[in-house]
N, C-alpha and C positions, 0 to 999 in steps of 0.2 A: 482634575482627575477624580478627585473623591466626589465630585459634584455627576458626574458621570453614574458611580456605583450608587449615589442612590437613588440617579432615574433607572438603574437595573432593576433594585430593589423596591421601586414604585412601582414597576411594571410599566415607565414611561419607555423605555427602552430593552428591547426584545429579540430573539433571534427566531431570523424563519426556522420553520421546522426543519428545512432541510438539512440545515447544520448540524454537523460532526457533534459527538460529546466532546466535554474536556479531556483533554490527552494530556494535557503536562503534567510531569511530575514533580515531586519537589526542589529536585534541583532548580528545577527550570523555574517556579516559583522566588527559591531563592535567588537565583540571578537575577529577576525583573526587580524583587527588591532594592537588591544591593545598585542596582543601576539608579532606581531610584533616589535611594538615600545620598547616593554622589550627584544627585541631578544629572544625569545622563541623558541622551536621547534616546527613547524607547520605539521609534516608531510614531507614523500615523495612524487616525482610526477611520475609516470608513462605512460609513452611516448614510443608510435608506430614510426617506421620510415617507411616513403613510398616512393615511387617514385609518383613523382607530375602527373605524364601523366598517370598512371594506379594504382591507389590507391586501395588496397583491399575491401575497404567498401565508400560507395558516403559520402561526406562529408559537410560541414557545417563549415561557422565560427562562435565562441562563440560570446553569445548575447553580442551584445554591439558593435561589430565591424562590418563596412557597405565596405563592398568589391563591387568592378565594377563589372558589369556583361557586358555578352557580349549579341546579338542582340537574342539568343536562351534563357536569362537567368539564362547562368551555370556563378557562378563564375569566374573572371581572378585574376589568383593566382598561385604559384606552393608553395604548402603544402609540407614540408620537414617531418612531424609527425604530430599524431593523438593524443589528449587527451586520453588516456585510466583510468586516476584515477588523478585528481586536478582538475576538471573540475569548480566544485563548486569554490575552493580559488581564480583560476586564474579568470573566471566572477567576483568574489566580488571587486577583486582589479581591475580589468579594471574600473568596474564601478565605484568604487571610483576615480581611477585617472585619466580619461579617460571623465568621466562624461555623455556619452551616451543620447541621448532623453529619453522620458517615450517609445515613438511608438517601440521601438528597447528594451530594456529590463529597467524591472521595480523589485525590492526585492517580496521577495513574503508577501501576507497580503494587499498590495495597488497597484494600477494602478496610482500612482503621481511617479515623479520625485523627488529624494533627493539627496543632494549633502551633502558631508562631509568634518568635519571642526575638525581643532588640536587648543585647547587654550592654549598658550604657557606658560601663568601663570601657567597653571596647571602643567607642564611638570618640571617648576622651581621648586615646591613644592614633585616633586615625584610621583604626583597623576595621572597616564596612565588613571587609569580608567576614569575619569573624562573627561580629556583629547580630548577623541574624543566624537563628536555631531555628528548629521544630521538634516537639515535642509527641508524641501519642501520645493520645487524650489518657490511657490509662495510668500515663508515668506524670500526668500533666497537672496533678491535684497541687505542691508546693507551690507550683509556677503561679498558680493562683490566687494564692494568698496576698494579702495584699502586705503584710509585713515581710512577707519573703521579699517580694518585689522591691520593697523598697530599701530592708537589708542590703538585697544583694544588686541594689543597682537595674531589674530589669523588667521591660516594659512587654505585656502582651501589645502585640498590632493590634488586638478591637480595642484597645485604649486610644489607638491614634485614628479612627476613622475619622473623627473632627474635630476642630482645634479645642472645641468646648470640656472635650472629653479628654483631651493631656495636657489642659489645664490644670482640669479637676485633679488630673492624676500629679502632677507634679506641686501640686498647692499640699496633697498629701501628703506627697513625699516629703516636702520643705518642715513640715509640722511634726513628721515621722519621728525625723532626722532632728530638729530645734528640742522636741522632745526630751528626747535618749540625751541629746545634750547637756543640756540642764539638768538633768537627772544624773549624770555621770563627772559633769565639770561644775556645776554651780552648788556650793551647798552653803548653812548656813552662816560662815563664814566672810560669804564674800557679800558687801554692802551691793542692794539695789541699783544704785549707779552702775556699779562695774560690770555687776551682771547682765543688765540690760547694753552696756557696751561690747560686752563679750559676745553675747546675743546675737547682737546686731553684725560682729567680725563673722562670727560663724554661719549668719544668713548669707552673708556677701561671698563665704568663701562658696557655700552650695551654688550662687547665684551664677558666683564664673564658670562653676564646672556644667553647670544647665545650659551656659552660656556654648559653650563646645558641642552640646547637644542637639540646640537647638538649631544649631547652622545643618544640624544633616534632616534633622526631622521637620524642618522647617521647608528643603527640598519635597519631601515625602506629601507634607498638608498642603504647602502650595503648588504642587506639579502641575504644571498648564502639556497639553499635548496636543498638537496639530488635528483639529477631526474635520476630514472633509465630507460634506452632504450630499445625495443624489437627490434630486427632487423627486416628490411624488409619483407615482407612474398608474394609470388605469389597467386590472384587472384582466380585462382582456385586450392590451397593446402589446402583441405578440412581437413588436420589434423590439420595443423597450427590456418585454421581459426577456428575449435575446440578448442585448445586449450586456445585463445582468446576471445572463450567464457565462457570455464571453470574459467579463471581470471576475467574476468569479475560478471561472478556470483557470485565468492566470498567477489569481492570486495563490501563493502554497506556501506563508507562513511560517507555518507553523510541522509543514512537514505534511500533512493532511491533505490532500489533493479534493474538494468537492467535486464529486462527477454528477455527471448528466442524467445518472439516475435520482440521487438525491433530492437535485432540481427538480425534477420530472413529479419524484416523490409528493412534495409542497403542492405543485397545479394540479395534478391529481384528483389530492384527497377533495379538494372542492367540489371534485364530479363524482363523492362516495368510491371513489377509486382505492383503496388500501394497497400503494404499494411493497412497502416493507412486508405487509402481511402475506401479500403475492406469492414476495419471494421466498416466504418461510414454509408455506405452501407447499413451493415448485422443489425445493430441495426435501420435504418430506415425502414429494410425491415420486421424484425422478431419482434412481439412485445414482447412474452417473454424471448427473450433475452434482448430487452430493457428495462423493466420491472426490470427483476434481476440481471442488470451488472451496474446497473446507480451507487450504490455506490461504486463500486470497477472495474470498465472496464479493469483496466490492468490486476485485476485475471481470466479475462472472456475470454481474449484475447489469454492467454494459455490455456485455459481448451478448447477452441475450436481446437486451434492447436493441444491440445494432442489426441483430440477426431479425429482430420485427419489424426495425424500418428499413430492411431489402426487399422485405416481402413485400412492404406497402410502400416500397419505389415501385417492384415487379407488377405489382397492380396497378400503381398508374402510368406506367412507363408509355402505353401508347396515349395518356392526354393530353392534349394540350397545358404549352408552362403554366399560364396559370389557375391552371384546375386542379394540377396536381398537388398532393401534401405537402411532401417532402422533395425535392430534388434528390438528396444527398443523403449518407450517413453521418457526416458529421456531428457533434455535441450539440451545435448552435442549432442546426436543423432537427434532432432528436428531441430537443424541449418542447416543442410546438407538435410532437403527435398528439392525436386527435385522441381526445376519449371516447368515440363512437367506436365502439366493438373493442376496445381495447383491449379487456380480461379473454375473450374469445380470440383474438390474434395472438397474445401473450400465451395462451397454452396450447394453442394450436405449435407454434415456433418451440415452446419447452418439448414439446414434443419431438421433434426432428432436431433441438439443438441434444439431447440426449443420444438420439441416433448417432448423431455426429460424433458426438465421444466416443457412443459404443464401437462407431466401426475405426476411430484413431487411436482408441488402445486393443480394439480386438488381434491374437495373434494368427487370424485364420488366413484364408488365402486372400481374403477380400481389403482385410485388416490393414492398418499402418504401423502394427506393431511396439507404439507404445505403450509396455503391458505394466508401467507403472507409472503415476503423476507428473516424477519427476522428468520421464522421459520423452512428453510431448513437446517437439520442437516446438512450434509458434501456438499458444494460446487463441492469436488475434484470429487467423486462420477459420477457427469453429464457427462464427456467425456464418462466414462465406459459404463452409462446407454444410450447415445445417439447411442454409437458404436454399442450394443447390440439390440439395435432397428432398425440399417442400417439394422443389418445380417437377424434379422428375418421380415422385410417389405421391404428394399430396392436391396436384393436379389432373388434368386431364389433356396436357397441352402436348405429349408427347405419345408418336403411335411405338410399338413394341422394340422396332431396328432401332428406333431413337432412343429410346431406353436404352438399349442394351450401350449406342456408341456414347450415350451421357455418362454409363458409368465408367466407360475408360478413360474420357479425360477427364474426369474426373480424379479419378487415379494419377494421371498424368500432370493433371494440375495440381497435384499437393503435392506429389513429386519436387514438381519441379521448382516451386517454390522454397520449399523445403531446403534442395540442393543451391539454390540462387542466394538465398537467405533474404526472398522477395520483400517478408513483413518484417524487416525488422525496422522500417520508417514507412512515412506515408501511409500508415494502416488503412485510414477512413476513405481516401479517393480507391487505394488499389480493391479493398474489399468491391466497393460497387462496379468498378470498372470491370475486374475478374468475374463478377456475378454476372454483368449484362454480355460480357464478350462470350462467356464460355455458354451462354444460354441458347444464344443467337447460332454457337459450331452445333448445338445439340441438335439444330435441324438441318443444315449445311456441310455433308461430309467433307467435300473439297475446301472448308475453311479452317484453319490449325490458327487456334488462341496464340497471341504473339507472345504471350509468357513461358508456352510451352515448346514455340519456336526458339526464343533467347535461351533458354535453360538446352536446349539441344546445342546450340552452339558455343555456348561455355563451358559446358560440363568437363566435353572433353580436355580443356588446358587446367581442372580446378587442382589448385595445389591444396593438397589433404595433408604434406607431412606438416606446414604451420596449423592447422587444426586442432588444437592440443584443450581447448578449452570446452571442461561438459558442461556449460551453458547454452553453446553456441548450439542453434538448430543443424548445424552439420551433424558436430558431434553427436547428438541426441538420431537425429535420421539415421545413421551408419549403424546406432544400436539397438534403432528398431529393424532396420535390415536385419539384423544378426540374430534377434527374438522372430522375425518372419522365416526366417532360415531353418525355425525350429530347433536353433545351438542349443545344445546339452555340455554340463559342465564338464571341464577336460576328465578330469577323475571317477566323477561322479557317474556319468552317464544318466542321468535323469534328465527328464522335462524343465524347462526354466519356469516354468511356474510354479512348482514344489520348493524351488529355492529360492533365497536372498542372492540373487546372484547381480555382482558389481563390478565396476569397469576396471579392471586392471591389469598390467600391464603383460607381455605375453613374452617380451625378453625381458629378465626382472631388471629393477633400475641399478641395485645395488651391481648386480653382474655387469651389465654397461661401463659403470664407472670403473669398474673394475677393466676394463678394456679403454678406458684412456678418453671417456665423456664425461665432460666438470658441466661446471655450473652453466658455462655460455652455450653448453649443447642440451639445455635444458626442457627446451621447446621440442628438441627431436627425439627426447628421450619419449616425452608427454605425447606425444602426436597420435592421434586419432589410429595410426596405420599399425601402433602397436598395443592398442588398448584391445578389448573384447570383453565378453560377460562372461563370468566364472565365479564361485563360491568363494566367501573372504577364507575360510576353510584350505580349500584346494589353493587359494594364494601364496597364503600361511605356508602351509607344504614345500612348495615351489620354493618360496622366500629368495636368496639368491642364486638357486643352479641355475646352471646353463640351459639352455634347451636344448641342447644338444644332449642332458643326459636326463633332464625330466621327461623329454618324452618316450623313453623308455618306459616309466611308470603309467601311460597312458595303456588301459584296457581295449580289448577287441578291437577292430578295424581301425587303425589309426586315422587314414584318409576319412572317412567315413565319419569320425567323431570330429575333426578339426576344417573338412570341408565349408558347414555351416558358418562355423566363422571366417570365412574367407581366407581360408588358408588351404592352399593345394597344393598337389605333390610337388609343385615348384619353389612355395614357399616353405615345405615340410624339408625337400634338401637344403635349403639355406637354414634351418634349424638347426640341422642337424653338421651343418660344417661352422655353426654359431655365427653367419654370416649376416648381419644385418643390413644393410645397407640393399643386397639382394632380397631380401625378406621384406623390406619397407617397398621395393617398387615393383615388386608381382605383387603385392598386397593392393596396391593400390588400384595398378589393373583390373583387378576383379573385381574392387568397389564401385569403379568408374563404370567398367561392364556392366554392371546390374543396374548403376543409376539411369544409366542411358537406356535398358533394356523396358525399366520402370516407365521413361516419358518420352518410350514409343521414336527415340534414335538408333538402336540397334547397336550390336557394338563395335566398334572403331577401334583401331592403332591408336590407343590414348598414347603413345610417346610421340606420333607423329605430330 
């Protein structure tokens, strides 16, 4: 193991660029230790071989280790292999024994420097866990010392990165300690002999207890760990470096998922491609992309990529297989897009994936109605809808009628996916299949997309009272209905976008329970059919009345204010007789009505 960190620290061993930063933090530091010090299995490691002068993917060494550069900035090193899987274990233990600035890598959770420390007491007693500390470098000055240390029994880790060095360290200690001895037990008194016998007892006695030490730290200097090799690979073998993406993908460690941008990232930069830089770009350029990527940028980062390689299926879709780029959207197929035109396709697509957002949080007529972050139902969705917006505005493949019948199903197909909960697997085949079927209806009026067919034939049986979860894209769709609706808060009577208006419940819960629903009718309390958007304010207010006497406090046109939320004089009388059960299934009716009305089914007997 330690033979490992310092072909890190040679720069014999290197991570592609694409690779994540160090993420762990020190807990997680400290358990690869303590796994250590017991001899534990830690895992295997997975290592690329390259040749140093032409490396499949540009590379990088692990945080922690400062290589020379030369007058252009490229590292001077010849990398013999790539980190492909230990990348996290190999940084924690640099950093521990290595001990790196803060400026060069820091655990994740702090921007300070910590340095780690073994209390050998503890090691005497059996107790690993305890065993290892960490210290901030500003509390870290005692630890230092080297009489402290050996006072108080404890060893920093850059003592132990090799055996040479907790030699040195314990030959001191033994001297520290033989010392203070003699100076505290021998004085003149006692004859040469005895002292030198006593000497000798007291060597032996330290010797047993090093002896207790050494069984864990001996774990630590001799760690052997399984590392398997890929061989070599050529630069431009687009199978191979697929397949090192497919292992890559599976691989998740650490928690850290590498995506196909990252990948993409690495083969890039070698055709002067910057794409990190792209994307920093494309979010200062577009604001809602900015807007809806800020909590998750690395899923925004793909969903843009897959939204370039539809475009550039849609362009070769009439050539022959093998002429074309890409078949598919998929990961393994998205590594292998071409650098020809690629920043011109790239912003051409930022372009229209912006659109995309704009018109699925717009709350106009055209709009989807998610008029905050949290409340766009499927993510995956925006590359389809972006693509689908190049074809019918950023072409010229469609005459006027066609336009106008693209954008209804349009409409109809996010509809209806939306209500199906189409994307919530198989993203990457549905995404292209939905793009080339619905492309193909945009010139064929007598042809209805079969997803918008399925979703006509479902809808009417979808049970909405288990719906209780705002995660789920139903739940999220029903609240954009209800911001399309134009809902104003029950009290309030304003616009919902002047307010923080949030989902809560429309018969209070407390009041239910009150009416003889415990914990097993939990789901029906929660259910979509009695949620809506209102003011935490106007909640507050409500707290637990009935409805039957808050809505008395409701201003001007009653119907008129509670319509928008799906509630009508059908369910305004079951309010008002506190009848829920009535109230949850005309609720429902009218959801089902609009969603059917939405993907062009009309609306039906949904009891029938």
């Amino acid at each position: 193991m330690l033979e490992i960190l310092k072909q890190a620290e040679d720069g014999k061993l290197v991570l592609p660029q694409f690779q994540r930063d160090f993420v762990w933090s020190r807990q997680d530091i400290k358990d690869l230790l303590v796994s250590l010090l017991n001899g534990y299995f830690v895992g295997t490691f997975l290592f690329l071989r390259t040749e140093s002068t032409n490396p499949p993917f540009k590379w990088r060494p692990i945080q922690g280790v400062s290589l020379p550069v030369d007058r252009d900035g490229n590292y001077i090193a010849e990398p013999e292999a790539m980190i492909l899987d230990g990348q996290q274990r190999i940084t924690s233990l640099h950093y521990v024994f290595y001990a790196p600035p803060k400026e060069v890598v820091t655990p994740k959770y702090t921007s300070k420097r910590y340095l780690f420390f073994l209390r050998l007491e503890e090691l005497e007693r059996g107790n690993v866990e305890d065993a290892v500390f960490s210290v901030v470098e500003d509390d870290a000055r005692k630890y230092l010392d080297k009489n402290h240390q050996f006072e108080h029994k404890i060893v920093p880790f850059t003592e132990l990165s090799n055996k040479e060095k907790w030699k040195d360290w314990l030959e001191g200690f033994v001297e520290y300690h033989v010392d203070k001895y003699i100076e505290e037990n021998i004085g003149e008194e006692v004859s040469y002999k005895q002292g030198r016998e006593l000497t000798q007892e007291y060597k032996r006695q330290l010797k047993a207890k090093s002896d207790l030490w050494e069984k864990y730290i001996n774990n630590l200097l001799e760690f052997k760990v399984p590392v398997l090799y890929l061989p070599k690979i050529e630069p431009d073998n687009k199978q191979k470096l697929s397949e090192v993406c497919t292992i890559f993908e599976k691989m998740n460690s650490t928690g850290v998922k590498l995506s196909v941008f990252d990948l993409l990232t690495a083969r890039l930069y070698k055709d002067d491609i910057d794409l990190h830089k792209i994307w920093q770009d494309t979010v200062d350029s577009f604001e809602n992309i900015r807007k809806l990527s800020e909590d998750n940028p690395d899923l925004f980062k793909v969903l843009l990529l897959r939204a370039l390689g539809l475009m550039r299926v849609l362009r070769d879709k009439d050539k022959d297989k093998g002429e074309k780029e890409i078949s598919d959207v998929k990961n393994r197929s998205l590594i292998n897009l071409s650098p020809i035109g690629f920043e011109n396709d790239w912003w051409t697509m930022a372009e229209y994936f912006d659109k995309a957002i704009e018109r699925v949080m717009s709350t106009n007529q055209d709009g989807f109605g998610a008029f905050l972050p949290k409340w766009v139902p499927y993510k995956p969705m925006l590359p389809v809808l972006a693509t689908l917006l190049y074809y019918v505005e950023g072409t010229r493949e469609l005459s006027p009628i066609e336009k106008s019948r693209a954008y209804t199903l349009i409409k109809q197909w996010y509809w209806s996916s939306v209500f199906t909960e189409r994307y919530s697997s198989a993203v990457d085949s549905k995404s292209l299949s939905d793009t080339l079927e619905l492309i193909k209806a945009f010139k064929k009026p007598e042809d209805t997309p079969s997803m918008i067919d399925e979703a006509r034939a479902r809808v009417t049986s979808l049970n909405l009272y288990t719906v209780s979860r705002s995660g789920s894209a139903i739940y999220r769709g029903i609240m954009n209905l209800i911001a399309l609706n134009q809902a104003r808060d029950f009290l309030k009577g304003d616009a919902i976008e002047f307010h923080n208006l949030e989902d809560h419940h429309i018969f209070p819960q407390a009041f239910l329970r009150r009416q003889g629903f415990g914990d097993k009718d939990k789901y029906k309390i929660n259910t979509i059919l009695n949620r809506t958007l209102i003011s935490d304010e106007t909640n507050r207010k409500i707290s637990a009345t009935s409805p039957k006497e808050y809505l008395k406090w409701i201003p001007g046109d009653l119907e008129k204010v509670l319509k928008p939320h799906f509630i009508d004089s059908e369910c305004i009388d079951a309010m008002r007789e506190n009848n829920y059960e009535k109230f949850l299934e005309r609720r429902r009716e009218l959801i089902i009505n609009k969603v059917l009305e939405l993907i062009g089914g009309g609306e039906e007997d949904v009891n029938s």
